[in-house]
C-alpha positions as CSV (number, residue, x, y, z in Angstrom):
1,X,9.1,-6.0,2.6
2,X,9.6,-2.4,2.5
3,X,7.1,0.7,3.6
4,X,5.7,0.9,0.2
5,X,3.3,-2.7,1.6
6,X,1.0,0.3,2.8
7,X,0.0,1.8,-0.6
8,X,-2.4,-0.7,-1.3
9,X,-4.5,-0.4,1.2
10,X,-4.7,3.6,0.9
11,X,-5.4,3.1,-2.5
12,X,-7.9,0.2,-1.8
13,X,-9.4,3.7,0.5
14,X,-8.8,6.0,-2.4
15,X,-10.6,3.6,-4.9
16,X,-9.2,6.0,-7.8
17,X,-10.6,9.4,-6.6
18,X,-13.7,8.0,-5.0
19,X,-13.0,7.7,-1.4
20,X,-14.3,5.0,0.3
21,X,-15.5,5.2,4.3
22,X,-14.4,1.9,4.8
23,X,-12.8,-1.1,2.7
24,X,-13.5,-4.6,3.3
25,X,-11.1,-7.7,3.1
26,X,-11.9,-8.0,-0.6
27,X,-11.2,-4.3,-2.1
28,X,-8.0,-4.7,-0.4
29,X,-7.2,-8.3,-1.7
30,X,-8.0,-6.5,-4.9
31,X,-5.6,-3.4,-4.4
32,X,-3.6,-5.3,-2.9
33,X,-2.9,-8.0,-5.6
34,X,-2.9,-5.2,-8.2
35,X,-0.4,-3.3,-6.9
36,X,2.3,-6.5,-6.1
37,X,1.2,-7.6,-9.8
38,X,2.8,-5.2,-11.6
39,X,6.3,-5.2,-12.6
40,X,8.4,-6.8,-10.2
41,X,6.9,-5.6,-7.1
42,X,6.0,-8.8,-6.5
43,X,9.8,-9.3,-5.4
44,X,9.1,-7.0,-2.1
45,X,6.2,-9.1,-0.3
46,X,9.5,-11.8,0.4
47,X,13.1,-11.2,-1.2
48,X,13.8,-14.7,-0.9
49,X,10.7,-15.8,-2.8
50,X,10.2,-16.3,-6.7
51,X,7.9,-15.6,-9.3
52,X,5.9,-19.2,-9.0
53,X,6.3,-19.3,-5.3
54,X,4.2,-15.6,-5.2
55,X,2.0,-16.6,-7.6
56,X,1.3,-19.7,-5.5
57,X,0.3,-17.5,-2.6
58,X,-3.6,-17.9,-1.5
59,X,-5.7,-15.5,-1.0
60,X,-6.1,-16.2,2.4
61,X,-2.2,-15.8,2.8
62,X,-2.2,-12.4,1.3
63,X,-5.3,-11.1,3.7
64,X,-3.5,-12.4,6.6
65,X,0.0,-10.3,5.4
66,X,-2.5,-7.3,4.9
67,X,-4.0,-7.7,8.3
68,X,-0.8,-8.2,10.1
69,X,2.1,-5.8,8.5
70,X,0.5,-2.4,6.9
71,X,-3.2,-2.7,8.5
72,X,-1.3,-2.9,12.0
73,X,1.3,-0.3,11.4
74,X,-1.3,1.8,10.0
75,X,-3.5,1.5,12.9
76,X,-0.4,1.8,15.3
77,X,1.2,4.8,13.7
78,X,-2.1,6.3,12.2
79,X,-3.4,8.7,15.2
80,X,-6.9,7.5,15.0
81,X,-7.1,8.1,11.1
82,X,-8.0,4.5,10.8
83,X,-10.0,2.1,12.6
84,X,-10.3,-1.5,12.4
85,X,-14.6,-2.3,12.0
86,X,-14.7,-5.8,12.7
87,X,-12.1,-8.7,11.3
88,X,-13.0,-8.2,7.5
89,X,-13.0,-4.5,7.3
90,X,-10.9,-1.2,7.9
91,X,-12.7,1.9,8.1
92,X,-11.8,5.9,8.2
93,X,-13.1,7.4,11.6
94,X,-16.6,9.1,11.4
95,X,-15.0,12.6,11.4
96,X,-13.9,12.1,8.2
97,X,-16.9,11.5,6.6
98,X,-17.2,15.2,5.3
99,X,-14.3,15.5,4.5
100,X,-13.8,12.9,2.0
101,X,-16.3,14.4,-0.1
102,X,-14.1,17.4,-0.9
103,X,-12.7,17.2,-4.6
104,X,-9.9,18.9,-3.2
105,X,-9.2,16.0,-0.4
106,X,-9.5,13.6,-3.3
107,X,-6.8,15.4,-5.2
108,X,-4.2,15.4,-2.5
109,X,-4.6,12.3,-1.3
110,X,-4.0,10.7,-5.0
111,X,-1.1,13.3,-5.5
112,X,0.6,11.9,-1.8
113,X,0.0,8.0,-3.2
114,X,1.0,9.3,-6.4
115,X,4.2,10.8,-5.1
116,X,5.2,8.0,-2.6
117,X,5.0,5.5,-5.5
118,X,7.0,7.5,-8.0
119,X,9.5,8.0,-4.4
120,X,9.7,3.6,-4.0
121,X,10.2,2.9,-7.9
122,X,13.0,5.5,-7.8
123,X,14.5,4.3,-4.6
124,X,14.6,0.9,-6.0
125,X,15.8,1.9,-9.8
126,X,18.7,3.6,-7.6
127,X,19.5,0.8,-5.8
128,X,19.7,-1.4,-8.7
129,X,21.7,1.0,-10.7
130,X,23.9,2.0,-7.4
131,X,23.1,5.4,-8.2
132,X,24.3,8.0,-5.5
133,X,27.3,6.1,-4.4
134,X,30.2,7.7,-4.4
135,X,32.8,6.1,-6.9
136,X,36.3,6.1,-6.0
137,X,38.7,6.6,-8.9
138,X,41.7,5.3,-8.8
């Protein structure tokens, strides 16, 4: 699974412009599920896994990959940012109560998501293309 497993649960947070304080295990199931629906993303969560096999995948399954690879990174790497509420929900820290009612705050933050998912589906297009290799001609 690559780094990209952490843009759903910022967008779960960025709830499409309307920041949320805090997200429970649902709204990231949600976010979560949407994101690895579309496309072949679904392909990251396990590259030795198929289509049936990741749709076979229980909801409980998925909350427990949330919990344990992007929540816990995020909280590891986060400096505070985020904070886990109890065992069902992630919150922002209190500071940033204000300041997620900026229209401006909202912007950004959905132009950094924005830009870090344009950044993984061209990363992976390049990949599959074996663009920027160098070719040798012979």
């Amino acid at each position: 699974m690559t780094r990209v497993y952490k843009m759903p649960v910022l967008t779960a947070f960025y709830n499409y412009g309307h920041i949320r304080m805090e997200v429970s295990n649902e709204e990231l199931l949600i976010s979560w599920k949407e994101f690895f629906s579309k496309g072949t993303n679904w392909k990251d969560i396990d590259p030795g896994m198929n289509y049936e096999e990741y749709c076979q995948i229980s909801d409980q399954e998925h909350l427990k990959k949330i919990w344990s690879m992007p929540i816990y990174y995020l909280l590891k790497s986060g400096k505070g940012f985020l904070l886990k509420k109890d065992s069902e929900t992630l919150m922002l820290r209190e500071e940033m109560r204000e300041v997620i009612k900026n229209p401006a705050f909202a912007e950004q933050m959905g132009d950094v998501i924005e830009y870090r998912m344009t950044d993984y589906y061209w990363r992976r297009y390049r990949e599959k293309c074996d663009i920027d290799k160098p070719k040798i001609m012979v």
